[in-house]
C-alpha positions in Angstrom: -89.4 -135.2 -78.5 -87.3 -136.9 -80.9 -86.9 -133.7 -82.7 -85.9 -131.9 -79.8 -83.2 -133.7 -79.3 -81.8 -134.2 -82.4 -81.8 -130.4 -82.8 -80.5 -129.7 -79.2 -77.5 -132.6 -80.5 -76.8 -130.7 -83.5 -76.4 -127.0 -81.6 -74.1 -129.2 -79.0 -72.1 -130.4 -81.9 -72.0 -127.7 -84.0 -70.6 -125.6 -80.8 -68.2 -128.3 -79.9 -67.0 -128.1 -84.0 -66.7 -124.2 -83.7 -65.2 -124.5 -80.4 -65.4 -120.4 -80.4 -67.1 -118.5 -77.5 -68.8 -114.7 -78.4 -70.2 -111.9 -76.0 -72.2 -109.1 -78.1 -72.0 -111.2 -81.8 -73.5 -114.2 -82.5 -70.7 -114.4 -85.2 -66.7 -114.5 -83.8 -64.3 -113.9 -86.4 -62.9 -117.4 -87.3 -59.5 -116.7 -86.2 -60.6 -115.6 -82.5 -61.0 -118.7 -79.3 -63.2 -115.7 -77.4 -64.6 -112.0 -79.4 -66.0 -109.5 -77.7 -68.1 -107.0 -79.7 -69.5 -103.8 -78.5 -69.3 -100.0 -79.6 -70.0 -98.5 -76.4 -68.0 -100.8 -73.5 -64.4 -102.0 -72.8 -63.0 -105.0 -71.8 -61.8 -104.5 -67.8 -58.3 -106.9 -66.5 -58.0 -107.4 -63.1 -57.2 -104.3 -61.2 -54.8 -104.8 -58.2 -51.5 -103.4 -56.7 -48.3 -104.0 -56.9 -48.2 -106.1 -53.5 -51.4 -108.2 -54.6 -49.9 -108.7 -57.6 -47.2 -110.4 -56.1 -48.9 -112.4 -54.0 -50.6 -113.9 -56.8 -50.1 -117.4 -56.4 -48.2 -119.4 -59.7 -49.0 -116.9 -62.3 -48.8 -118.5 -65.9 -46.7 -117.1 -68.4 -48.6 -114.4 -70.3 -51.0 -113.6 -67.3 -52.2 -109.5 -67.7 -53.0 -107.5 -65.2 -53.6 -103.5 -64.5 -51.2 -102.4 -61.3 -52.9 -99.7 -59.9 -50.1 -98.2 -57.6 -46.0 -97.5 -58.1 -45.0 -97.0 -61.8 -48.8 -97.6 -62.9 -49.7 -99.7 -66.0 -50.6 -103.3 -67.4 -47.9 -105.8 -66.2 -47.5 -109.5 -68.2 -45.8 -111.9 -66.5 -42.6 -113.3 -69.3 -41.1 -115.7 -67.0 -42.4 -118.8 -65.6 -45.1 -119.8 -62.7 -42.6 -120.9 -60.7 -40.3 -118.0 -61.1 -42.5 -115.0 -62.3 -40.7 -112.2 -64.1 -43.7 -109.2 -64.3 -43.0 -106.9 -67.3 -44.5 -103.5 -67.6 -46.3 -103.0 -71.3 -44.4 -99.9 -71.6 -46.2 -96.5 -73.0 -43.6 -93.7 -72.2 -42.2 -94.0 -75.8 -43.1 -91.7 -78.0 -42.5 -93.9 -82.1 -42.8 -91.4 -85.2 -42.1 -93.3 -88.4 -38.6 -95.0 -87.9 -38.0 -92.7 -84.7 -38.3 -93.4 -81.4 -38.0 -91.1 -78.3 -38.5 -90.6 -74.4 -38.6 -87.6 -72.7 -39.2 -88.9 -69.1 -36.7 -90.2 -67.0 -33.3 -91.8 -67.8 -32.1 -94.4 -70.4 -29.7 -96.8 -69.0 -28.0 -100.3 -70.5 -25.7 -103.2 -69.7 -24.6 -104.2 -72.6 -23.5 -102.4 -75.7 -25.0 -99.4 -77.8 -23.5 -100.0 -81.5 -24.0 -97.6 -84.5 -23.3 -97.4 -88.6 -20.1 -96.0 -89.8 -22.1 -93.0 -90.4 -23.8 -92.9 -87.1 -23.8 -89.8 -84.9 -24.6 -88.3 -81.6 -26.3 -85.6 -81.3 -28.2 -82.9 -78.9 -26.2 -83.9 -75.4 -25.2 -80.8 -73.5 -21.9 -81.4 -71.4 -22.0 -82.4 -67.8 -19.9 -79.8 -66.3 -18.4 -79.7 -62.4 -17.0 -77.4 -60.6 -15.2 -77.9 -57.5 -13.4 -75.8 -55.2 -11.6 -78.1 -52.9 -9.4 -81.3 -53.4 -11.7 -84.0 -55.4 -11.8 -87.8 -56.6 -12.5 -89.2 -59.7 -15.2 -91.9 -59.6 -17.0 -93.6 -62.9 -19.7 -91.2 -62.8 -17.6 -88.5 -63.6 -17.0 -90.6 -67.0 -17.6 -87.8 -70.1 -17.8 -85.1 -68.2 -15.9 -81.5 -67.5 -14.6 -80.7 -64.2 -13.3 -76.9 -63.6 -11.8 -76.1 -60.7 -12.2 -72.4 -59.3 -10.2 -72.3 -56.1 -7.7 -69.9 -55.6 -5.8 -72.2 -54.2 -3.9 -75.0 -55.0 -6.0 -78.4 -55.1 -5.4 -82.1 -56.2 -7.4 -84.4 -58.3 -7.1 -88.0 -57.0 -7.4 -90.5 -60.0 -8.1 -94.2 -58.7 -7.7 -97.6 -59.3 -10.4 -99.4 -60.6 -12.0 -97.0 -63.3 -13.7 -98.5 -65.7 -12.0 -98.7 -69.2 -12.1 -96.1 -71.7 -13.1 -93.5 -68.8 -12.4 -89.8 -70.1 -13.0 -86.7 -68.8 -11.4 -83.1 -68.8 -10.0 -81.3 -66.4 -10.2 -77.3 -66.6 -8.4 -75.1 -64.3 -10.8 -71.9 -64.1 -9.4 -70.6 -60.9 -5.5 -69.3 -60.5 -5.2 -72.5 -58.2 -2.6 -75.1 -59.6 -4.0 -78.8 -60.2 -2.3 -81.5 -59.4 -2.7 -84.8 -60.4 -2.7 -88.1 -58.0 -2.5 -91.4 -59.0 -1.0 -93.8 -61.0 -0.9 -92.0 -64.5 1.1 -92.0 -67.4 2.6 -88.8 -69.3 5.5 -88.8 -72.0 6.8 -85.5 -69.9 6.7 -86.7 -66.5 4.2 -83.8 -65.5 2.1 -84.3 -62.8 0.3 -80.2 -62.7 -2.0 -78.1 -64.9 0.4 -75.4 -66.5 -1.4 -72.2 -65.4 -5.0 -70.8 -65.4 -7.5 -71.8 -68.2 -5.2 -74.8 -68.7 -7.0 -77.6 -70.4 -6.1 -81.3 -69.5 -7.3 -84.7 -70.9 -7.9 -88.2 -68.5 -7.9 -91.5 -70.5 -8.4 -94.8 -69.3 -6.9 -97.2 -71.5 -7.7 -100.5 -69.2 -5.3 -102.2 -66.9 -5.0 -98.8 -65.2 -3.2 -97.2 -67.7 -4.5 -93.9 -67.3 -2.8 -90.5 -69.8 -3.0 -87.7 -68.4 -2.3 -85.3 -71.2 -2.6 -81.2 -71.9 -1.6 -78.2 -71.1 0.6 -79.4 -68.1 4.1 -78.5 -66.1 5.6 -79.4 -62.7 
């Protein structure tokens, strides 16, 4: 009996020491709290949607789980229990070497995109737009070209509260004179497109200075 115990003491202490839990090995790498060997199985997280994972009550930081409706993927929680902030481990990006790319969807940012002295863009078609009736500028029209095709004369509104450095240009395709609305700066005065296939330039320069420059005429 005596020996049964002291054995039974030493396998308690000798766990206690390794402090390591296995499934499949009865050796877990040294570096490793919990291993999980096998050749033929996977390890399964907690499948739920996006509404039961909300209603998952004080997740810790670092909690995994596998949404199984919406955008569909594993979501980590990088903010706190009290105010969880659920990440998506995201897969859409394609990496190849030092290049990365993504061919689903849009790319968007906040802040700033900066680039070498020897950067470059390259492969962006332009956004062309063509109107046939009187139009306003708005900030989605920044970078892109607008013809006009009306027969008829039409005006382009330019409005306060672009945002700065806004540019597009305007092309007038159709024998329909542009004119110009707004406040806007040009060192002639002119307010017009100059004829057909006249090309003219918008720049926002910030506190609503705005050029209007080109082929232009009153």
């Amino acid at each position: 009996m005596k020996k049964i115990l002291l054995i039974l003491s030493i396998l308690l202490i000798t766990n206690f020491v390794k402090a390591q839990t296995a499934i499949g090995t009865v050796t877990p790498n040294a570096s490793a709290k919990l291993e999980i060997a096998s050749t033929d199985k996977g390890l399964l997280i907690p499948r739920m949607t996006s509404t039961q994972r909300g209603l998952i009550s004080l997740p810790a930081n670092g909690l995994l789980v596998y949404q199984t409706d919406g955008v569909i993927g594993f979501y980590v929680n990088s903010g706190t229990s009290a105010s969880p902030s659920w990440l998506r481990i995201n897969t859409d990006w394609t990496k190849s070497g030092n290049d990365i790319s993504y061919t689903a969807g849009n790319i968007s940012t906040t802040g700033t995109l900066t680039g070498g002295t020897a950067s470059s863009l390259s492969g962006f078609a332009a956004n062309i737009v063509s109107t046939a009736i009187n139009y306003s500028l708005t900030a989605a029209d920044n970078g892109k070209v607008i013809q006009t095709t009306s027969a008829s004369a039409i005006t382009i509104t330019i409005p306060t509260g672009l945002p700065t450095g806004f540019n597009c240009t305007v092309v007038q395709m159709g024998a329909g004179q542009v004119t110009f609305s707004g406040t806007l700066l040009n060192r002639t005065g002119f307010t017009k497109t100059a004829s057909q296939y006249s090309v003219v330039s918008i720049l926002h320069l910030g506190s609503n200075s705005i050029i209007v420059t080109g082929e232009m005429s009153n």
